[in-house]
KEKE-3310 file (N, C-alpha, C; in steps of 0.2 Angstrom, whole numbers, plus 5000, padded with zeros to 4 digits):
npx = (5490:5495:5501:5506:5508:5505:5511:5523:5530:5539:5542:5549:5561:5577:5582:5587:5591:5589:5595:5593:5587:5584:5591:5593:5605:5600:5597:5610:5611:5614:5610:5605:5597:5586:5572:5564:5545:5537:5519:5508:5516:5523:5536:5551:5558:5571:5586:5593:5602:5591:5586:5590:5592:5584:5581:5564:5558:5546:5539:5535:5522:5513:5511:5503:5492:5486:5480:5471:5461:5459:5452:5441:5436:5431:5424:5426:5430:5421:5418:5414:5418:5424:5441:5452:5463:5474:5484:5498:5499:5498:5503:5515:5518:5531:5547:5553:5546:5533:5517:5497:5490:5481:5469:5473:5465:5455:5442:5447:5437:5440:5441:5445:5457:5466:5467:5475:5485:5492:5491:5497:5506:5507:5511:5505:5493:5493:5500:5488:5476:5484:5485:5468:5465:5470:5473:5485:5500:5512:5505:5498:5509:5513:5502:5504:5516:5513:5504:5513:5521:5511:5508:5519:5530:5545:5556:5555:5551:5543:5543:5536:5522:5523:5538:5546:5564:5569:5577:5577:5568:5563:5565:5564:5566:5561:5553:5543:5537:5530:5522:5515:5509:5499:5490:5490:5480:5471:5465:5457:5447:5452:5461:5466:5465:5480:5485:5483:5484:5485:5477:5467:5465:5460:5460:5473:5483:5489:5503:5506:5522:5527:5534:5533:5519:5515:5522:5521:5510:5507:5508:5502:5502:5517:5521:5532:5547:5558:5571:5586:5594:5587:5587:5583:5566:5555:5541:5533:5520:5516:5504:5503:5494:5491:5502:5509:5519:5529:5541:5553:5564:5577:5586:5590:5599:5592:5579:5575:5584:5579:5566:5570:5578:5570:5561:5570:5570:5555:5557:5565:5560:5549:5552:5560:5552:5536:5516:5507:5490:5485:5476:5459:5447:5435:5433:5430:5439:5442:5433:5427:5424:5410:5404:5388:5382:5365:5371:5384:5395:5408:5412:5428:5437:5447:5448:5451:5458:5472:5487:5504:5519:5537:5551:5552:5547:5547:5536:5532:5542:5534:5525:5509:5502:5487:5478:5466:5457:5453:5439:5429:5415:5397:5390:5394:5399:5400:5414:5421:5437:5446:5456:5472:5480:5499:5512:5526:5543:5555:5556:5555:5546:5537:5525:5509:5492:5475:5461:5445:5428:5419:5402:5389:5386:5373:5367:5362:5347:5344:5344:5351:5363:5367:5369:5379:5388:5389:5396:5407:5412:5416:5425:5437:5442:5450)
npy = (5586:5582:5573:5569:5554:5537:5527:5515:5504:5502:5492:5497:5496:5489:5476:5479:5494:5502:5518:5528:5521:5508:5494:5479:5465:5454:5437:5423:5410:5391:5386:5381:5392:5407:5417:5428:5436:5450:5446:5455:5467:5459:5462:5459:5454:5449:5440:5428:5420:5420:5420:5408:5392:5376:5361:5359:5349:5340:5354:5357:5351:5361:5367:5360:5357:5370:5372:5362:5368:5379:5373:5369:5379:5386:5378:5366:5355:5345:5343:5334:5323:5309:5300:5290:5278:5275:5261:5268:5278:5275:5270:5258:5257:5262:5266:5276:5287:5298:5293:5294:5282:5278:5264:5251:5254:5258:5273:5290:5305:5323:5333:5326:5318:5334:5333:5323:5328:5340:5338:5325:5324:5316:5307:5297:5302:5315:5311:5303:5312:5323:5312:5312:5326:5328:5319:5311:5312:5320:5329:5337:5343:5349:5361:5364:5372:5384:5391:5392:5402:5411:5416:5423:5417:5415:5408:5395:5376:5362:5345:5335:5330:5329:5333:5324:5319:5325:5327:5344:5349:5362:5375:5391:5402:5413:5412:5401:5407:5417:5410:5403:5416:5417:5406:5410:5421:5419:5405:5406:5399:5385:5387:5384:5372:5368:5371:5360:5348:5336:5320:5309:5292:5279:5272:5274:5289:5300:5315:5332:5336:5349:5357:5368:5370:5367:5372:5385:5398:5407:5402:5396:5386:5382:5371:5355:5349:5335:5329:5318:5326:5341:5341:5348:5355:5371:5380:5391:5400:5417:5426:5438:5451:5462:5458:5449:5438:5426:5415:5404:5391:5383:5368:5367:5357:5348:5340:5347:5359:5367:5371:5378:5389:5391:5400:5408:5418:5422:5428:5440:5446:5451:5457:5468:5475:5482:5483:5494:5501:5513:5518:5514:5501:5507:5520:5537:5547:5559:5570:5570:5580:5578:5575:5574:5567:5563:5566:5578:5576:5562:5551:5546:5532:5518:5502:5494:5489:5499:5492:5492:5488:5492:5496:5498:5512:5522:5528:5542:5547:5546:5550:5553:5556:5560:5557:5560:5556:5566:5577:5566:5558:5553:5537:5530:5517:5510:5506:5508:5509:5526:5533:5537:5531:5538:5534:5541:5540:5550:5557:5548:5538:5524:5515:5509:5513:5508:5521:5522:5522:5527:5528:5526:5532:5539:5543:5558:5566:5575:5588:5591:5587:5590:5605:5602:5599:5611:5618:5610:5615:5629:5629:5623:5631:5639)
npz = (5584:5598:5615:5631:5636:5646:5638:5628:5614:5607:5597:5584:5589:5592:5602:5620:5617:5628:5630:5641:5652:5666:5664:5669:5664:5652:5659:5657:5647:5646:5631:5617:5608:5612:5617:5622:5621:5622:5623:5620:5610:5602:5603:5605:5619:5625:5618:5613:5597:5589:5578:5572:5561:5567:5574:5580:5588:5598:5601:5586:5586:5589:5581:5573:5581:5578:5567:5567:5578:5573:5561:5568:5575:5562:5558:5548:5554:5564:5585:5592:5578:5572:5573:5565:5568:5560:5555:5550:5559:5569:5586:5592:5607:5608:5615:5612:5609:5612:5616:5611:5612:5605:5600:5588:5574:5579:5584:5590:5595:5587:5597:5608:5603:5599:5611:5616:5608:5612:5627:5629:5621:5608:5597:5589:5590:5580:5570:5565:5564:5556:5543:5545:5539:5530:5521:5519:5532:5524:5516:5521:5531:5519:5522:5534:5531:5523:5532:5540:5534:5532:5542:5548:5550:5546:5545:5545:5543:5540:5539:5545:5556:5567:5574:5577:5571:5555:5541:5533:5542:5551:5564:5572:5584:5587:5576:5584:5596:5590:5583:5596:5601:5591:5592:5607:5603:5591:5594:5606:5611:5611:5620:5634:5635:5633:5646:5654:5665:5665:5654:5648:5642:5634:5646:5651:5660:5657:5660:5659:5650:5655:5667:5673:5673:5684:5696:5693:5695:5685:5674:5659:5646:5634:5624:5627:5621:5614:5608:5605:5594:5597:5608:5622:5623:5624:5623:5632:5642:5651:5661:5670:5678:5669:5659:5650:5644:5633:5631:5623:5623:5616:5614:5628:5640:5648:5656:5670:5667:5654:5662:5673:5666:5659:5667:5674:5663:5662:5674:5673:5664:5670:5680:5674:5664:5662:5657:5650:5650:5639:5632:5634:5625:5612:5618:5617:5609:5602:5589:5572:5558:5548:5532:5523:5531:5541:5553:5559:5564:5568:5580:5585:5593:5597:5591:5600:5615:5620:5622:5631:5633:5640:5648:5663:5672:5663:5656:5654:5644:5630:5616:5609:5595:5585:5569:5557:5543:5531:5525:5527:5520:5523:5520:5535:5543:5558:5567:5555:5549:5548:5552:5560:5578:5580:5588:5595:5600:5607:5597:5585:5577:5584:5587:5576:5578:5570:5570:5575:5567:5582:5582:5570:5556:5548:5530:5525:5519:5501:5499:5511:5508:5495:5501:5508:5499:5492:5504:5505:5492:5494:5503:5499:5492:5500)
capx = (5487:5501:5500:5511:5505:5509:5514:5528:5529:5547:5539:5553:5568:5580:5583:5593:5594:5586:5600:5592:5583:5591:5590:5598:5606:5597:5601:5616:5607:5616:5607:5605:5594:5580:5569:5557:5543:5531:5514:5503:5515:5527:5542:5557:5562:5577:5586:5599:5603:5585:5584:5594:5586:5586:5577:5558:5557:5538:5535:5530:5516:5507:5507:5499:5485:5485:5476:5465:5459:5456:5448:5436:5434:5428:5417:5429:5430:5417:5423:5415:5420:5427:5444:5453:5468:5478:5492:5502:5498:5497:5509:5516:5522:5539:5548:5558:5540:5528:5509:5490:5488:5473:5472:5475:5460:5451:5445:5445:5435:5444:5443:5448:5464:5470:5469:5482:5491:5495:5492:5500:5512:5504:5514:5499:5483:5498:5499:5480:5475:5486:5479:5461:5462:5474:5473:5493:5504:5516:5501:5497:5515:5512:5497:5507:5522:5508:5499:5518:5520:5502:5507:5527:5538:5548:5561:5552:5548:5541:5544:5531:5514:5527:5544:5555:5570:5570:5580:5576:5563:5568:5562:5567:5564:5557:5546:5539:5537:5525:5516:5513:5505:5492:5488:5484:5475:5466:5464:5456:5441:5452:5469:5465:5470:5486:5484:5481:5488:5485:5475:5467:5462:5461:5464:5478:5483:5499:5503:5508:5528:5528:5535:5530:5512:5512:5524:5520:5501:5504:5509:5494:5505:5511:5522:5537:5549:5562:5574:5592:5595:5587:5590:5576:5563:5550:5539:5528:5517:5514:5501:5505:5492:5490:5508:5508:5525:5532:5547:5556:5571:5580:5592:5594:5604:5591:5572:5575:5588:5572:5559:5572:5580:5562:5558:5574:5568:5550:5557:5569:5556:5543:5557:5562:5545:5529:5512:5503:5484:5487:5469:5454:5443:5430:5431:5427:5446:5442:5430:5429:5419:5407:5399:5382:5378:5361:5374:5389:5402:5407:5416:5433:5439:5453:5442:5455:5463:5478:5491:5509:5526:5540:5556:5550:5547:5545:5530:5529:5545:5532:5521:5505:5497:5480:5476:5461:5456:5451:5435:5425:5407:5392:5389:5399:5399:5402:5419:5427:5442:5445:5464:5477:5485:5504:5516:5533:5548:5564:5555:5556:5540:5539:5520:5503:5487:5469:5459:5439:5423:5414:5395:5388:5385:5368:5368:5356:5342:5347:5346:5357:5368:5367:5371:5387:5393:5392:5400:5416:5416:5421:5428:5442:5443:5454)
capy = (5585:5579:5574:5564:5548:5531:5525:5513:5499:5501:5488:5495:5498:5483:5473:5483:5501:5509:5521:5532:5516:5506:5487:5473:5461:5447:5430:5421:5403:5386:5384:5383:5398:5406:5422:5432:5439:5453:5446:5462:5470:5454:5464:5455:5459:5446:5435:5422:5416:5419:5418:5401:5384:5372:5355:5361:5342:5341:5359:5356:5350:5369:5370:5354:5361:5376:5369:5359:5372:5384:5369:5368:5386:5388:5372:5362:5348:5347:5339:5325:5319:5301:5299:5282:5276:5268:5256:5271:5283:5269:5268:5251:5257:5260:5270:5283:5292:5299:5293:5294:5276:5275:5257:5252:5254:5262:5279:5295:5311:5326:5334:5319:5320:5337:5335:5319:5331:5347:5336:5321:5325:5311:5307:5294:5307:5321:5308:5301:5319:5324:5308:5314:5332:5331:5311:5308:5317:5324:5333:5341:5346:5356:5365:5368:5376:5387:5392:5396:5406:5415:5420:5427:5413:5417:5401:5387:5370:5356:5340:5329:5333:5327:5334:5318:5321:5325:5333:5349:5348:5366:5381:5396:5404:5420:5410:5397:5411:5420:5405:5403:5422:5417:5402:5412:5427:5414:5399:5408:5393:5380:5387:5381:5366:5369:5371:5357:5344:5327:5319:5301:5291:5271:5271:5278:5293:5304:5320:5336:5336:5356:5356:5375:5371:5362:5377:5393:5397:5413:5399:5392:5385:5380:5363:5353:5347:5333:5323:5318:5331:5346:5344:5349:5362:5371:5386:5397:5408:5416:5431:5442:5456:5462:5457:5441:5436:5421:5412:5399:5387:5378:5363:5364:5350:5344:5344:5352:5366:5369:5375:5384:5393:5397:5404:5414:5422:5427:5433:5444:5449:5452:5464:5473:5480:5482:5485:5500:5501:5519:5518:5507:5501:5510:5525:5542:5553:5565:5571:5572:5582:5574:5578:5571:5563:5567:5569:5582:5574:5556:5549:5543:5528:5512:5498:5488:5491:5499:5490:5495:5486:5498:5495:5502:5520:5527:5530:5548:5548:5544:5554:5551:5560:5558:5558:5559:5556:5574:5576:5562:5556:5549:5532:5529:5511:5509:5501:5508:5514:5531:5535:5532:5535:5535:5535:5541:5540:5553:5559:5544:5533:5517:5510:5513:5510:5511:5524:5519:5525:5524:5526:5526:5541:5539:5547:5564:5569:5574:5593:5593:5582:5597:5611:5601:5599:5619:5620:5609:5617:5632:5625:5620:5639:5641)
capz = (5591:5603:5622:5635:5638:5649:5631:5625:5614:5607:5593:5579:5591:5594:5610:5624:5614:5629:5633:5642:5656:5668:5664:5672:5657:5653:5660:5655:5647:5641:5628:5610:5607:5617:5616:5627:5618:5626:5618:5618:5604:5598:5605:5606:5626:5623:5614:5610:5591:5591:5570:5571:5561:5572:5578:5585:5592:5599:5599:5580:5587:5590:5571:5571:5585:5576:5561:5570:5580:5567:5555:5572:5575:5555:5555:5544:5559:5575:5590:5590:5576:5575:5568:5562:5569:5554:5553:5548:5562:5575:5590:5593:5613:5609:5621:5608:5608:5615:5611:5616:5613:5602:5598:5582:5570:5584:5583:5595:5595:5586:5601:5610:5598:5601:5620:5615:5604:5616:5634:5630:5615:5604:5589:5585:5589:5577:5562:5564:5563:5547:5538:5543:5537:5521:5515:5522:5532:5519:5512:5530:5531:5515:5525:5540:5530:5521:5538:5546:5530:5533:5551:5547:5551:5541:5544:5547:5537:5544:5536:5548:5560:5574:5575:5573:5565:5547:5537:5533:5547:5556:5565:5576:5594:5586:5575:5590:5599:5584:5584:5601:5599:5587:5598:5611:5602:5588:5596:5613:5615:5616:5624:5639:5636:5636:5653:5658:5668:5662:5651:5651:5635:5633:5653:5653:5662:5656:5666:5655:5652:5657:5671:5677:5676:5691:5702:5693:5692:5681:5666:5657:5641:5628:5623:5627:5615:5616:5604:5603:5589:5598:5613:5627:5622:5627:5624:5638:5641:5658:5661:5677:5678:5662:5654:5646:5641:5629:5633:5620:5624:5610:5617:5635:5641:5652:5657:5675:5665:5651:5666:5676:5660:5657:5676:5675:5658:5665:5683:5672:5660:5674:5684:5671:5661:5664:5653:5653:5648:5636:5630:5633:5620:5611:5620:5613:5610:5597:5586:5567:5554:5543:5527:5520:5536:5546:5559:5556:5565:5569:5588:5585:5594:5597:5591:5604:5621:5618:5630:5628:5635:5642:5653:5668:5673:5654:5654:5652:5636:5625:5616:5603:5588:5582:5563:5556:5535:5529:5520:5529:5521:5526:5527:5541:5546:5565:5567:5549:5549:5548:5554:5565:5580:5582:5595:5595:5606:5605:5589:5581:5578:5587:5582:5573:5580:5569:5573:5569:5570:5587:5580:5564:5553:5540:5526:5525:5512:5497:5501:5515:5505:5491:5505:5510:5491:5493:5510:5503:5487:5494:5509:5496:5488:5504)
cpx = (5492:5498:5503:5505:5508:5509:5521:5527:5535:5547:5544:5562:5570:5581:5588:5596:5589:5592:5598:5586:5590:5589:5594:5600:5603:5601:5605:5615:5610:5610:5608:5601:5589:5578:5562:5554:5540:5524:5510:5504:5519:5534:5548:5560:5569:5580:5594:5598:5594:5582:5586:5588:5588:5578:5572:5557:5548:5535:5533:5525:5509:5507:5502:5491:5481:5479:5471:5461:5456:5450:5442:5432:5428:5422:5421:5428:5424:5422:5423:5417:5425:5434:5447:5459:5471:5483:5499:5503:5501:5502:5511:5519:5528:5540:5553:5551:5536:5519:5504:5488:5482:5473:5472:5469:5454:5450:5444:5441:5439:5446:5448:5459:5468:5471:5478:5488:5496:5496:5499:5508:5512:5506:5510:5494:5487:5497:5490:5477:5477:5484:5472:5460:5463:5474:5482:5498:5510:5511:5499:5502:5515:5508:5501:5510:5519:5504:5504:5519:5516:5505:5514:5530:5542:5553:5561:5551:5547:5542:5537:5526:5519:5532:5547:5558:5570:5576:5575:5568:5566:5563:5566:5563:5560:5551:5538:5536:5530:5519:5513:5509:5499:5488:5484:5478:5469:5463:5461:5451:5447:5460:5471:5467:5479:5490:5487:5484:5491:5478:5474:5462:5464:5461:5471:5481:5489:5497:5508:5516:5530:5527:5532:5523:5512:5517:5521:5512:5501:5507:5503:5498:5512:5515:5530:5541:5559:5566:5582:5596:5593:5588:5584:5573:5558:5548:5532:5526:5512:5512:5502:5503:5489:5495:5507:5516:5527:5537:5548:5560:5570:5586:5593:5596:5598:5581:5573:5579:5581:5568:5563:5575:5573:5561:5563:5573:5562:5553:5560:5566:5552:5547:5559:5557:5538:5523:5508:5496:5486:5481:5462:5451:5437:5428:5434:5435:5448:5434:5431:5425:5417:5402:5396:5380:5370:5366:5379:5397:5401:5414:5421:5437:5445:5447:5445:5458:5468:5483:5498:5514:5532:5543:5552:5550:5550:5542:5529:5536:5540:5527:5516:5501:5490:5480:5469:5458:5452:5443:5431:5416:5404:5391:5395:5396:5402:5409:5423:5431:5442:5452:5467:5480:5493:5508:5523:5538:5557:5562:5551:5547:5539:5531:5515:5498:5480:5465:5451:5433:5418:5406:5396:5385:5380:5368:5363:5352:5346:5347:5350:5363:5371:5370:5378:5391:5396:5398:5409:5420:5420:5426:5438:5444:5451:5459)
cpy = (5581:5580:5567:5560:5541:5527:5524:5508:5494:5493:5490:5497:5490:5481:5479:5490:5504:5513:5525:5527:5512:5498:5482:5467:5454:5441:5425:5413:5398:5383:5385:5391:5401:5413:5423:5437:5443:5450:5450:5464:5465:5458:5461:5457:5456:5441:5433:5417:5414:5418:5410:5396:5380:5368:5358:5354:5344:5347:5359:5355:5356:5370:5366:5354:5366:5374:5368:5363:5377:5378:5368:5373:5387:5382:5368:5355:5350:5343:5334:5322:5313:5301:5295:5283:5271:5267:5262:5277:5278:5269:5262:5250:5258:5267:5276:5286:5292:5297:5292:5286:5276:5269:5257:5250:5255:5269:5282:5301:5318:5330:5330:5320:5325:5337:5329:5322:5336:5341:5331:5320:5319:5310:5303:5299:5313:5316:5306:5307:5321:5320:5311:5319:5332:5324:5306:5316:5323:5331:5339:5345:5352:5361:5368:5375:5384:5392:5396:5402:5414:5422:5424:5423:5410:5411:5396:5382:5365:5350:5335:5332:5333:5330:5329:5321:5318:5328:5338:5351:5354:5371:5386:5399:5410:5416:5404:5401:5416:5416:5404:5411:5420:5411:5405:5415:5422:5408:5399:5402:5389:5380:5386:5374:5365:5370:5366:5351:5337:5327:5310:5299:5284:5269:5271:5286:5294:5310:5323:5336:5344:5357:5361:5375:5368:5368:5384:5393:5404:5410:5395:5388:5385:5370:5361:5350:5342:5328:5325:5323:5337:5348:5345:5357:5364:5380:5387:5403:5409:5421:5432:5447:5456:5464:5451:5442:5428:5420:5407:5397:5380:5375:5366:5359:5345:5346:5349:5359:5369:5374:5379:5389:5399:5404:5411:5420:5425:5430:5441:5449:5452:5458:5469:5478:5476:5483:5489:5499:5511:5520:5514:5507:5506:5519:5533:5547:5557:5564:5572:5577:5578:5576:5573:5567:5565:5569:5574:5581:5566:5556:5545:5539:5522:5509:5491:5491:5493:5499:5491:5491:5490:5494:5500:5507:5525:5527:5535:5551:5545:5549:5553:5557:5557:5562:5554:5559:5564:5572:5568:5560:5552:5543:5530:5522:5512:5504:5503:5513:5520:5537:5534:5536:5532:5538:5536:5543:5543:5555:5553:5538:5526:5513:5515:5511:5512:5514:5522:5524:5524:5524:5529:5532:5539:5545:5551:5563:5571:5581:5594:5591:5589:5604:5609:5603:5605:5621:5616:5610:5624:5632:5625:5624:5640:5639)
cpz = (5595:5609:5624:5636:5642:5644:5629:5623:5609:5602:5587:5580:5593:5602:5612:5621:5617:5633:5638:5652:5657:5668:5667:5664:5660:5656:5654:5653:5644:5640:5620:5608:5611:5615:5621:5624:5622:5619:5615:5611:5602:5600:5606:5612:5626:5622:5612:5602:5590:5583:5568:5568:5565:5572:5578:5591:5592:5597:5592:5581:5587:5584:5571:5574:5583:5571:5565:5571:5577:5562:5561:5574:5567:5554:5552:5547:5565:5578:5592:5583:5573:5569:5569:5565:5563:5556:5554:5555:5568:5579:5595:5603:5614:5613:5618:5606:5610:5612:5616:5617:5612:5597:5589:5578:5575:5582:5592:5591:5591:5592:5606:5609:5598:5605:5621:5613:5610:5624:5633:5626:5611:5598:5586:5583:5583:5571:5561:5562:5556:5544:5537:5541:5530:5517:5520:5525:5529:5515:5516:5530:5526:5518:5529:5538:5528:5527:5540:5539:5532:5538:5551:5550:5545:5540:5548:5540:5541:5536:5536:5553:5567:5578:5576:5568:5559:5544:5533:5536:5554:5558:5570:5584:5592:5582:5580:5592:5596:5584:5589:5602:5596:5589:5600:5609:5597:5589:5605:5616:5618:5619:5631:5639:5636:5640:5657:5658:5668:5658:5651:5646:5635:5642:5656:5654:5660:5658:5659:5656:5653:5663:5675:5678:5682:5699:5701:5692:5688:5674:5666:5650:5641:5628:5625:5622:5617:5610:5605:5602:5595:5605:5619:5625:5625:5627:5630:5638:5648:5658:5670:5678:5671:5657:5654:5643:5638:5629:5627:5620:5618:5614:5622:5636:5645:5653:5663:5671:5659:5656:5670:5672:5662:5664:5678:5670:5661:5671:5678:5668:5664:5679:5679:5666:5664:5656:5655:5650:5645:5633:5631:5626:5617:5614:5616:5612:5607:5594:5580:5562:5548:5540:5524:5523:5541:5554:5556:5561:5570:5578:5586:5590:5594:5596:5596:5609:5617:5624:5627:5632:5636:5647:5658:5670:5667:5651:5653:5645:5630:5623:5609:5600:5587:5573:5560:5549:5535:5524:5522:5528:5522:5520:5529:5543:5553:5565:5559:5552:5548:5551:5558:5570:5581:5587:5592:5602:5604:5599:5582:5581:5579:5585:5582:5574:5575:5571:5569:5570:5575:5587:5572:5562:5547:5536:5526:5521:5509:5499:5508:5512:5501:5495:5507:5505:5491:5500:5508:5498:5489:5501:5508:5493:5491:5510)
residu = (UNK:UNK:UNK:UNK:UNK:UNK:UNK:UNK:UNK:UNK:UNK:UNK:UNK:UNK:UNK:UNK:UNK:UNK:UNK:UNK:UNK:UNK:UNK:UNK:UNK:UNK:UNK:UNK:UNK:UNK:UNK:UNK:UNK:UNK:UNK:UNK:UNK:UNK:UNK:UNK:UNK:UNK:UNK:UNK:UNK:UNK:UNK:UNK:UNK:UNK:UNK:UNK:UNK:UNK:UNK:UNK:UNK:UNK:UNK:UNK:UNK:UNK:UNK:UNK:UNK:UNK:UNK:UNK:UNK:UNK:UNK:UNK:UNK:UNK:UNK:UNK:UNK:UNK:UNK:UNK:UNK:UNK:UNK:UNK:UNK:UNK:UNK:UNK:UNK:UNK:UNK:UNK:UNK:UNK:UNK:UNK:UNK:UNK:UNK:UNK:UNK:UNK:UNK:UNK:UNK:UNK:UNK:UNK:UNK:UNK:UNK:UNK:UNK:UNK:UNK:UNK:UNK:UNK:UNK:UNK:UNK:UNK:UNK:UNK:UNK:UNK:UNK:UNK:UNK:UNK:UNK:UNK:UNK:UNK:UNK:UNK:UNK:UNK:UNK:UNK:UNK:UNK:UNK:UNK:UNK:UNK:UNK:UNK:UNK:UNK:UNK:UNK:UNK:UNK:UNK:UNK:UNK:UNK:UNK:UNK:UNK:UNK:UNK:UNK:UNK:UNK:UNK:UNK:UNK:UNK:UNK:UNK:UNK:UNK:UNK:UNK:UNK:UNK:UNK:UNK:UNK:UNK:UNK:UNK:UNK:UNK:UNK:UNK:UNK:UNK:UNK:UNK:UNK:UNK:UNK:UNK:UNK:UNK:UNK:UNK:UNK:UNK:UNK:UNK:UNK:UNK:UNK:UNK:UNK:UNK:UNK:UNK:UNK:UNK:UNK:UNK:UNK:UNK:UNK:UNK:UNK:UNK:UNK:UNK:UNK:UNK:UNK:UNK:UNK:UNK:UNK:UNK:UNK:UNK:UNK:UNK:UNK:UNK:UNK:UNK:UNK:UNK:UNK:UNK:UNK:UNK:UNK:UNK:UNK:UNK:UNK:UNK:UNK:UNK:UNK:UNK:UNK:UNK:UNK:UNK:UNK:UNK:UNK:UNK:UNK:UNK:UNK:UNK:UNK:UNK:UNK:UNK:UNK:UNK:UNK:UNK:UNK:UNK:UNK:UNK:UNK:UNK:UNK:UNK:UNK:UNK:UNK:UNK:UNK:UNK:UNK:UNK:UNK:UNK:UNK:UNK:UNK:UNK:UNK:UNK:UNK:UNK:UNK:UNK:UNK:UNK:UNK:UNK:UNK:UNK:UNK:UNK:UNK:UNK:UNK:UNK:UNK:UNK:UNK:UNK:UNK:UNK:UNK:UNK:UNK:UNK:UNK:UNK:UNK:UNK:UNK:UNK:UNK:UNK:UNK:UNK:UNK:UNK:UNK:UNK:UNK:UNK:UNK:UNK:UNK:UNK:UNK:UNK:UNK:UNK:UNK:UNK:UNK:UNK:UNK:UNK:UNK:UNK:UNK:UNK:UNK:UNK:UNK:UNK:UNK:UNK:UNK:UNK:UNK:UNK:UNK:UNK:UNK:UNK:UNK:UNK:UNK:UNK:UNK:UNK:UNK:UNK)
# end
């Protein structure tokens, strides 16, 4: 069962292999590495040395929120609660780092603590934090590696909650970039804060160092990153409609080169594709047959938007199949799977979306049941 669709998501074709589309080439960036992700499908739109290890500087810190946020999400942590400023965490005001300034053997709220993390880039609330989840930060760090593992960053290792230069303390522009995805998608309560503009704790006000939040209003995130070694970093994430795109700069030379690098990455990415809406959710797009249900056929469904990414004006080279499991019995759970659609493009298959059940199918009496058994055993004669 085939039909054109405004479907693309070019999910297992490489950067710039559409020969057939007219792109503008990407901007031309001094920088260590960089990468523009489409978030819907994780598409790689484009990319410089975008596998390279390298420095993270601060951006480390969005693993270190990541956790939290999850361990908050699941109950692990509330938000009120109070955590310790030790000796070890503690930051003495020196001017080679950034901190929230929670006095020393003071505590703050965990909440409190992530907003020092992500607003203010707190290397105290970042250590205070991994002592209070794991015992000591090296322990934490194990969690992190474990978590970036989890999610497919593939070449990452974190040494410290902070990003200070370690040795073998590294990551990538395609793994940042992944993680800033699972942020937004997992972490949707509290990703508002990465919004947001300043932050004010002990009586001290510090203003977010991402400079775009304050000119572009279609960026809401995510962190800045800065040391020696890496150079000026900085990942983003600007929604436009209903594209969302993710930006990463590894070692700019400069804060102002960071947010303009970035600016030129989203305009190029925001001129050259679009995203299509190719399905809504839950809604009805086949029919299938079901045996030993009191019904005899179930409503097949997307249990998700299905949003698509696509250089512009190829929307109608794409085209989708529906499959559906053979031999379908009752009980049917609302929401189980039940087969898939896929999409290809030029023949070739570019991604796979679950197809579920849109209502529930009970199972029949036991004499109906008995007349299907017959119905499939000869069913299956021919």
């Amino acid at each position: 069962m085939t039909r054109k669709s405004a479907l693309a998501a070019l999910l297992l074709l490489p950067s710039f292999s559409y020969a057939a589309t007219v792109l503008s080439n990407p901007p031309e960036l001094n920088n260590k590495s960089y990468v523009l992700m489409d978030y819907e499908t994780g598409q790689i739109l484009a990319s410089k040395n975008e596998n390279e290890k390298l420095a993270p500087a601060s951006m480390t810190k969005m693993m270190t929120s990541y956790i939290i946020e999850q361990k908050l999400l699941k109950g692990d942590l509330t938000e009120d609660e109070k955590v310790r400023m030790n000796e070890s965490a503690w930051c003495r005001g020196s001017s080679t780092e950034s901190c929230m300034y929670v006095p020393l053997n003071g505590t703050a709220t965990a909440l409190e603590m992530l907003r020092g993390i992500i607003v203010q880039s707190g290397n105290d609330a970042s250590k205070a934090m991994a002592e209070h989840i794991s015992g000591n930060e090296g322990t934490f760090a194990h969690e992190m590696n474990q978590e970036a593992k989890r999610i497919g960053m593939t070449n990452t290792h974190f040494i410290n909650a902070t990003g200070m230069p370690a040795e073998g303390h590294y990551s990538t522009a395609k793994d940042m970039a992944m993680l800033a995805k699972h942020i937004i998608h997992d972490s949707s309560k509290y990703y508002p804060i990465y919004s947001e503009k300043e932050f004010t704790f002990n009586g001290i006000k510090q203003g977010n160092r991402n400079a775009l939040l304050y000119t572009d209003p279609s960026v809401d995130g995510l962190k800045t990153g800065h040391t020696d070694e890496a150079g000026y970093c900085l990942t983003t994430s600007a929604k436009r409609g209903p594209m969302r795109l993710i930006s990463v700069i590894f070692g700019a030379p400069s804060m102002n080169e960071r947010a303009s690098q970035t600016r030129e990455l989203l305009s190029w990415g925001y001129s050259n594709f679009e995203t299509v809406n190719v399905q809504p959710a839950n809604k009805v797009i086949a029919k299938a047959k079901v045996y030993f249900g009191k019904e005899n056929e179930v409503q097949v469904g997307l249990p998700e938007a299905f949003n698509v990414t696509m250089p512009k004006g190829q929307a109608d080279a794409i085209k989708t199949q529906i499959s559906v499991q053979p031999n379908l019995n009752a009980p049917l759970q609302k929401g189980q799977v039940i087969g898939k659609l896929t999409a290809t493009l030029n023949g070739k298959v570019i991604t796979e979306k679950p197809l579920v059940a849109i209502n529930a199918v009970e199972e029949a009496g036991f004499f109906s049941r008995m007349l299907d058994h017959i119905k499939m055993f000869f069913s299956n004669l021919f």
